[in-house]
Backbone as CSV, one residue per row, in Angstrom:
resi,resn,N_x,N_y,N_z,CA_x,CA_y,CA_z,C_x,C_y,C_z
1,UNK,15.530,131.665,-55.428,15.476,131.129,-56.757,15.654,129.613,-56.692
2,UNK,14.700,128.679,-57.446,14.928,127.489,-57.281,15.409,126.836,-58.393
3,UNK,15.919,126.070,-58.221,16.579,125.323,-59.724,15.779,124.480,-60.726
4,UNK,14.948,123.897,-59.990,13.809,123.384,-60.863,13.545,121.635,-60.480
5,UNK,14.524,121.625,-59.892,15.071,119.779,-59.402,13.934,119.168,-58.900
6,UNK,13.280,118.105,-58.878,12.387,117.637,-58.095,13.182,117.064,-57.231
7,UNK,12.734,116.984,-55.753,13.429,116.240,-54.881,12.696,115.753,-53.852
8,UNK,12.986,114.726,-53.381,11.725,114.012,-52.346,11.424,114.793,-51.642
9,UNK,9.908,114.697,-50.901,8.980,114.903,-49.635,10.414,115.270,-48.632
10,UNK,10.892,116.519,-48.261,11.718,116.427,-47.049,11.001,116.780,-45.687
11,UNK,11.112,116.445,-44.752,10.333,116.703,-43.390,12.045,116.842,-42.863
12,UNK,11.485,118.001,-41.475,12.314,118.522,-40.658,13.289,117.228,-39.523
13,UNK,14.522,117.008,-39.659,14.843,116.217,-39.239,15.240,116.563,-37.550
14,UNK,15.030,115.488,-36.569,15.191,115.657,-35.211,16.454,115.752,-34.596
15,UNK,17.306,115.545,-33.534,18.073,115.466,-33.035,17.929,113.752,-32.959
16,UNK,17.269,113.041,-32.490,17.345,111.665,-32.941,18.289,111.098,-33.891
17,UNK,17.040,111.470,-35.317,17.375,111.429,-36.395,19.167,111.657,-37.014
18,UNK,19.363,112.656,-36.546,20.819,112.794,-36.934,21.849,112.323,-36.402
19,UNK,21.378,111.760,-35.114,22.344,110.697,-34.291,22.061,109.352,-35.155
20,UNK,20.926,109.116,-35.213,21.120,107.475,-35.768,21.764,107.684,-37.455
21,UNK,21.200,108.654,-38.247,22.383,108.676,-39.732,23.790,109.246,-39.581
22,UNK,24.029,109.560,-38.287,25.575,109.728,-38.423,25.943,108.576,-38.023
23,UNK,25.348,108.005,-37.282,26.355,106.716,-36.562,26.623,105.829,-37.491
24,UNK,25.785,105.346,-38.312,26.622,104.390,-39.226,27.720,105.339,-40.225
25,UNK,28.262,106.628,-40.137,29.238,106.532,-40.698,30.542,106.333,-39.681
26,UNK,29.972,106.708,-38.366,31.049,106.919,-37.471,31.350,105.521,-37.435
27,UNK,30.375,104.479,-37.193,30.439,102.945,-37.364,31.846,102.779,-38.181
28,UNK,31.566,103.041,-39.351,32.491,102.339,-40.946,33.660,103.566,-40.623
29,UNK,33.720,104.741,-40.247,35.152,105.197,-39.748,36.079,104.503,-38.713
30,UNK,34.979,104.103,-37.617,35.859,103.561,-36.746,36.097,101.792,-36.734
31,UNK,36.095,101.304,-37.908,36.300,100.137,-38.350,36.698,100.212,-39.624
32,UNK,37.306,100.937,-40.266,38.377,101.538,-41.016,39.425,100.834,-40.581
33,UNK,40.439,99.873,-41.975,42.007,99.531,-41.257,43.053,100.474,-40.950
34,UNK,43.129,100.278,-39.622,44.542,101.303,-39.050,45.739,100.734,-39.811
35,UNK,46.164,101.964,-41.208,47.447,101.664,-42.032,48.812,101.266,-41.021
36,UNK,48.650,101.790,-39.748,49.592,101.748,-38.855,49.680,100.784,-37.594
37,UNK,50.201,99.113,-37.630,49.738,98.389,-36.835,48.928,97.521,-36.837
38,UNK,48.451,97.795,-37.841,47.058,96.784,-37.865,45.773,96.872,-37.253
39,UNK,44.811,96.214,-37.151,43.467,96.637,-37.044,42.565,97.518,-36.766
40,UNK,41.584,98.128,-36.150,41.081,99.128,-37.201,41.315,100.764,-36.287
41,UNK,41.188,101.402,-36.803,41.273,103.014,-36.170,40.239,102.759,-34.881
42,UNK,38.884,102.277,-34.878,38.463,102.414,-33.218,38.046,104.004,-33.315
43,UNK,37.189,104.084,-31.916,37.325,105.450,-31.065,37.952,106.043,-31.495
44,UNK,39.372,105.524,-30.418,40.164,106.739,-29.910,41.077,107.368,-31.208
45,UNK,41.329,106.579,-31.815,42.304,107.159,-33.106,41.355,108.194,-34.492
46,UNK,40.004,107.860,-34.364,38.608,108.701,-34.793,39.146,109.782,-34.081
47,UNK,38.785,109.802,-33.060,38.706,110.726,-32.085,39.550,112.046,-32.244
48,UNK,40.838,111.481,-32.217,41.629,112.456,-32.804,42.159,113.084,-34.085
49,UNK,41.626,112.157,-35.001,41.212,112.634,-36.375,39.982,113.840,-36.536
50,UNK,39.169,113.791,-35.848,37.827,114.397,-35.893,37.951,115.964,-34.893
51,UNK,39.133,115.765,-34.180,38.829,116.843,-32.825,38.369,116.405,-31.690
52,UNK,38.205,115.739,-31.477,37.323,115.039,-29.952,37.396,114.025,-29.354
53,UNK,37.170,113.415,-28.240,37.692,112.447,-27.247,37.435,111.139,-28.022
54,UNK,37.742,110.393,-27.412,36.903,108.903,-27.307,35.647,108.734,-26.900
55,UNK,35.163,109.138,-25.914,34.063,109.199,-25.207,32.739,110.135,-26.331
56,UNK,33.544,110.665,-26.753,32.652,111.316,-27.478,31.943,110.740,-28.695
57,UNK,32.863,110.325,-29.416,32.522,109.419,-30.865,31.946,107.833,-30.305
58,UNK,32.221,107.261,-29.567,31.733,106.161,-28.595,29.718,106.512,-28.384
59,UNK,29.835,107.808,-27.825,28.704,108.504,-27.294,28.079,108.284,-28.817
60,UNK,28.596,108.964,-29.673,27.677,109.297,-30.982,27.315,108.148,-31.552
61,UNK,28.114,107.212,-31.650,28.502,105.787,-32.404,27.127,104.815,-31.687
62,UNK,26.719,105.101,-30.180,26.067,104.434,-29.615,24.499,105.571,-29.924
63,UNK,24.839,106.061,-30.371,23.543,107.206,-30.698,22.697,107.799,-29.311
64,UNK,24.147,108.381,-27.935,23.781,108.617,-27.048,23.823,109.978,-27.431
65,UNK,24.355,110.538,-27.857,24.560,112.016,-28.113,25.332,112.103,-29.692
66,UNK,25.150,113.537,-29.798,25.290,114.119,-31.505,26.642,114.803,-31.472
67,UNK,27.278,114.811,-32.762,28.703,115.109,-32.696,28.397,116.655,-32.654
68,UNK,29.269,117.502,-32.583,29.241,118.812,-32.829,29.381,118.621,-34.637
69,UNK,29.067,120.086,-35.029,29.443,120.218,-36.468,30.980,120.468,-37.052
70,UNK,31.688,120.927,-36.147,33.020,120.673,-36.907,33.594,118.827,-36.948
71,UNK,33.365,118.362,-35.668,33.733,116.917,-35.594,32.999,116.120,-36.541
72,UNK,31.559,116.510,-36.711,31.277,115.670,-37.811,31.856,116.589,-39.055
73,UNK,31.888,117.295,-39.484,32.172,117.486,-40.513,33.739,116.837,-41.039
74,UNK,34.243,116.703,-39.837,35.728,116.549,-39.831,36.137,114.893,-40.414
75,UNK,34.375,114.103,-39.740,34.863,112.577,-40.502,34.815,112.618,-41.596
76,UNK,34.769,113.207,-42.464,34.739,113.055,-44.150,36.042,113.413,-44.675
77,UNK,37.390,113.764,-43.508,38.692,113.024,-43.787,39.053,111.628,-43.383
78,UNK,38.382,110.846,-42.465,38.253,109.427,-42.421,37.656,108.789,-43.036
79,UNK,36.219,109.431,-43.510,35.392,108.284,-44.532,34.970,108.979,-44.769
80,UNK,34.934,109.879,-46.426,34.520,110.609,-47.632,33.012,109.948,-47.684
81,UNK,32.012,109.192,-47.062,31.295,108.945,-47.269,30.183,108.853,-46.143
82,UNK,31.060,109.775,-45.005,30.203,109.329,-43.324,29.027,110.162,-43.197
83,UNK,28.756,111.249,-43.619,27.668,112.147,-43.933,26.882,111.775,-45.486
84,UNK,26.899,111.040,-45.897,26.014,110.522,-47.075,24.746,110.277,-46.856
85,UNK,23.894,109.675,-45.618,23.096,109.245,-45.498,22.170,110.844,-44.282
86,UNK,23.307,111.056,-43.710,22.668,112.234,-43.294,22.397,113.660,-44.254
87,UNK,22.771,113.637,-45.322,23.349,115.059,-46.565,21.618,114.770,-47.212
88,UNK,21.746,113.063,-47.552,20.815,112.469,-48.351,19.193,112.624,-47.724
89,UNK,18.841,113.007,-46.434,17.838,112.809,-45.621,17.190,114.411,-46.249
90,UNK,18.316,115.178,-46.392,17.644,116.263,-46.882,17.671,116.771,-48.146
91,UNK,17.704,115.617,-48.756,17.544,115.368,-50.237,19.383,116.633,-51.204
92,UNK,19.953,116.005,-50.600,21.208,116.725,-51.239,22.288,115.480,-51.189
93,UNK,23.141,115.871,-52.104,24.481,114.781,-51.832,25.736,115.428,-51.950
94,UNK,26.824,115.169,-50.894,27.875,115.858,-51.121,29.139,115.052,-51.996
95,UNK,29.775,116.197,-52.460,30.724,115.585,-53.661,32.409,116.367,-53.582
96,UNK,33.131,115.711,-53.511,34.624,116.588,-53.499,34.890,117.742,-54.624
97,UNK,35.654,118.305,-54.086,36.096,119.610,-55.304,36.698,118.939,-56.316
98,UNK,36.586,119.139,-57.453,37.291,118.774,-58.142,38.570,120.188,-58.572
99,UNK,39.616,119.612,-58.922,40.938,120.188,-59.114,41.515,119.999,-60.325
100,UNK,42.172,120.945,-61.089,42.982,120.651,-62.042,42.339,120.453,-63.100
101,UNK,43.114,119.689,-64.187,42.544,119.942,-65.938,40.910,119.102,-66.064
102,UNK,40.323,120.341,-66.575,38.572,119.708,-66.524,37.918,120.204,-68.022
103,UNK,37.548,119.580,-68.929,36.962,120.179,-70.335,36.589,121.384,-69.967
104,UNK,36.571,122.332,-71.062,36.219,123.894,-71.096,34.417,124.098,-71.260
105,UNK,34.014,124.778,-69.851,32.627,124.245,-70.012,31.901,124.634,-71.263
106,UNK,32.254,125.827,-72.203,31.709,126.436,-72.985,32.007,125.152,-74.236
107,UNK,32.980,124.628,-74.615,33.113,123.779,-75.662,32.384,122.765,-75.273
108,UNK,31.998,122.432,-74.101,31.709,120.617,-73.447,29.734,121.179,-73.861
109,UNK,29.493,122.131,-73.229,27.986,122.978,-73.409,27.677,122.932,-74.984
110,UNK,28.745,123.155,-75.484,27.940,123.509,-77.082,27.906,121.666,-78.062
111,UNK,28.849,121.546,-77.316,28.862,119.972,-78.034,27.701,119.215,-77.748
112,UNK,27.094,119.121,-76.315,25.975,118.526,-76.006,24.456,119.305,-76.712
113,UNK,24.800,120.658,-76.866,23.814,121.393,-77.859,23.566,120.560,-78.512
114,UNK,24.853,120.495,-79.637,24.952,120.055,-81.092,24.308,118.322,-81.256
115,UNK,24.576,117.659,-80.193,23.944,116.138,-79.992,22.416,116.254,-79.697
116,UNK,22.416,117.274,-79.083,20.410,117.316,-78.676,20.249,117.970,-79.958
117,UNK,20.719,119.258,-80.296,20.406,119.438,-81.736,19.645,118.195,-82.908
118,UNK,21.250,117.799,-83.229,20.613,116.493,-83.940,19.566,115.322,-83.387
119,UNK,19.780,114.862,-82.642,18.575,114.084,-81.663,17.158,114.777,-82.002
120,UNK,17.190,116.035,-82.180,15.356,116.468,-81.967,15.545,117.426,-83.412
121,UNK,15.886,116.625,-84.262,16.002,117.171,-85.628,14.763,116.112,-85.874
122,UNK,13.526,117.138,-86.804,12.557,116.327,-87.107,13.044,115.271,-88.166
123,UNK,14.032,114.875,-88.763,14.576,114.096,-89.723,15.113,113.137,-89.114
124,UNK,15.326,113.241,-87.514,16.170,111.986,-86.780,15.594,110.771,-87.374
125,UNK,15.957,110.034,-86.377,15.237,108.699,-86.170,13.540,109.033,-85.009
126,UNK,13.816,109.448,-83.933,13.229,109.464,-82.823,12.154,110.910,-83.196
127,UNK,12.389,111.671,-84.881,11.489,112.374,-84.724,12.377,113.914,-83.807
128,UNK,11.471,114.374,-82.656,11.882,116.113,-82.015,11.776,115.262,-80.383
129,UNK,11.820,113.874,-80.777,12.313,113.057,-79.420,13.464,111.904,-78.979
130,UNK,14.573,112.156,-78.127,15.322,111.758,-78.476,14.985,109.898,-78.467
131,UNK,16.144,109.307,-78.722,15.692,107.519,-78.679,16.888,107.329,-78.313
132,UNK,16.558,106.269,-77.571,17.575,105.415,-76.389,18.591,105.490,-77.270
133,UNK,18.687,104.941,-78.078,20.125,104.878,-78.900,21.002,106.567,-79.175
134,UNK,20.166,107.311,-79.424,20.655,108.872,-78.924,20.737,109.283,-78.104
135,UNK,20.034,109.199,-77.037,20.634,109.287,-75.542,22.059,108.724,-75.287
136,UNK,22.525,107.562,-75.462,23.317,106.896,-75.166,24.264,107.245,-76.122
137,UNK,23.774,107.423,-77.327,25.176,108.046,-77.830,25.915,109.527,-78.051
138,UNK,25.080,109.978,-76.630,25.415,111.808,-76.512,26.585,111.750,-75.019
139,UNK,26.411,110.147,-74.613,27.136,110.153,-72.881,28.069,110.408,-73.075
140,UNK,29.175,110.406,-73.429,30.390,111.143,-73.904,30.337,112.475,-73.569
141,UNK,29.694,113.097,-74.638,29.509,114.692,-74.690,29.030,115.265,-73.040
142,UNK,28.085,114.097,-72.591,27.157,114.822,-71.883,28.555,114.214,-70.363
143,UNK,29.171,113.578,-70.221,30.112,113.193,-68.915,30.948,114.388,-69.068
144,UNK,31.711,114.754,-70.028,32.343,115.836,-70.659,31.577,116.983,-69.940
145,UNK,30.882,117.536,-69.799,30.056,118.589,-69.655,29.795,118.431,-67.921
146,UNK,29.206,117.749,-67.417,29.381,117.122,-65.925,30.765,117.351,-65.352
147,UNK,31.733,117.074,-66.175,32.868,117.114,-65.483,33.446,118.892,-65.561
148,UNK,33.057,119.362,-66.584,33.106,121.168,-66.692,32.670,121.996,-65.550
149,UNK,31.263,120.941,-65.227,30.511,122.022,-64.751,30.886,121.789,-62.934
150,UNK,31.532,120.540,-63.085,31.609,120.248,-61.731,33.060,120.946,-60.840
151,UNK,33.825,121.258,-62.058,35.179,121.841,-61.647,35.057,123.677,-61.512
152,UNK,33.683,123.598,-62.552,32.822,125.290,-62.155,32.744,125.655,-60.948
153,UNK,31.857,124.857,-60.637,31.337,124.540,-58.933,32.107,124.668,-58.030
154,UNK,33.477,124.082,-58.415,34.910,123.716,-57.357,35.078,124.899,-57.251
155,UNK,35.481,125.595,-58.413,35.490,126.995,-58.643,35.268,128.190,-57.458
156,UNK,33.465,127.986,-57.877,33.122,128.842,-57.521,32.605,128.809,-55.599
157,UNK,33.176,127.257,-55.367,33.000,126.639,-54.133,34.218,127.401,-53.315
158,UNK,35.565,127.194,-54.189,36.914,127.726,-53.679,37.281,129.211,-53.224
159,UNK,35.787,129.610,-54.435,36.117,131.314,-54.413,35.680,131.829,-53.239
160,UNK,34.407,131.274,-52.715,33.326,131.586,-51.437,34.307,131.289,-50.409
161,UNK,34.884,130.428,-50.199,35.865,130.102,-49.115,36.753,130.723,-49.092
162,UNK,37.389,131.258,-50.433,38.751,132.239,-49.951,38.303,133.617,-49.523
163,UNK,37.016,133.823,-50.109,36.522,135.304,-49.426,35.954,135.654,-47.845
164,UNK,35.860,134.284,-47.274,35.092,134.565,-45.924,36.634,133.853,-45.484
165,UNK,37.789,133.705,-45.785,39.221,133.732,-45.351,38.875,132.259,-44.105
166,UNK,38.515,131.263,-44.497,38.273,129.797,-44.266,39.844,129.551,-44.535
């Protein structure tokens, strides 16, 4: 089942390929300020953040070889942003769980109804099309609703993981 999303031309990515878009995150991890001492985490302090040597993240960083998948997965406790460019190649983007108090998606859903409602009321302004000025004045409703649906997701992200006992 597809969602309907348009999303760029993706072509099958190489082993190359995924060495050179990981390395610039491993880059900006391992030049990250070390809170402890001063200057930056490096290698070796990566290294053991991630699961794996020095030699290893060095290796990847120089785009001699590819991390394993837990180690890379593992830099996105050093830099929430080191797989961005590799997530992005295959037209996806990754985003944290969200936790805790999030609008009720069913109230946040009907409110943005009620704004497109009016918006494509043949009596609007814009006619049964909305106008910039109605667009813009539904962002409220409609961030509201983003933020519902995204703590859904967390949800239903949290639930999949507690059932395969992750």
């Amino acid at each position: 089942m597809t969602s309907g999303n348009v999303r760029p031309n993706i072509l099958p990515l190489t082993d190359a390929d995924v060495r050179q878009l990981l390395a610039d995150g491993i880059i900006r991890a391992c030049g990250k300020p070390n809170a402890v001492g001063g200057g930056t985490l490096g290698p070796t302090r990566v290294g053991m953040a991630i699961g794996c040597d020095e030699k290893t993240v060095r290796r990847a960083r120089d785009q001699e070889s590819t991390l394993g998948l837990a180690c890379a997965f593992n830099l996105l406790d050093v830099n929430p942003g080191a797989l961005d460019a590799l997530v992005a190649a295959k037209g996806y983007r990754l985003a944290p769980l969200t936790v805790g108090a999030a609008p009720d998606p069913i109230a946040a859903s009907g409110a943005v109804i009620h704004k497109l409602g009016e918006a494509r009321a043949s009596d609007s302004p814009g006619g049964v099309r909305e106008t910039e000025d109605e667009l813009i004045g539904m962002e409220l409703e409609v961030t509201r609703l983003e933020e519902a649906t995204a703590a859904l997701r967390s949800r239903i992200a949290i639930a999949k993981l507690r059932r395969n006992s992750v």
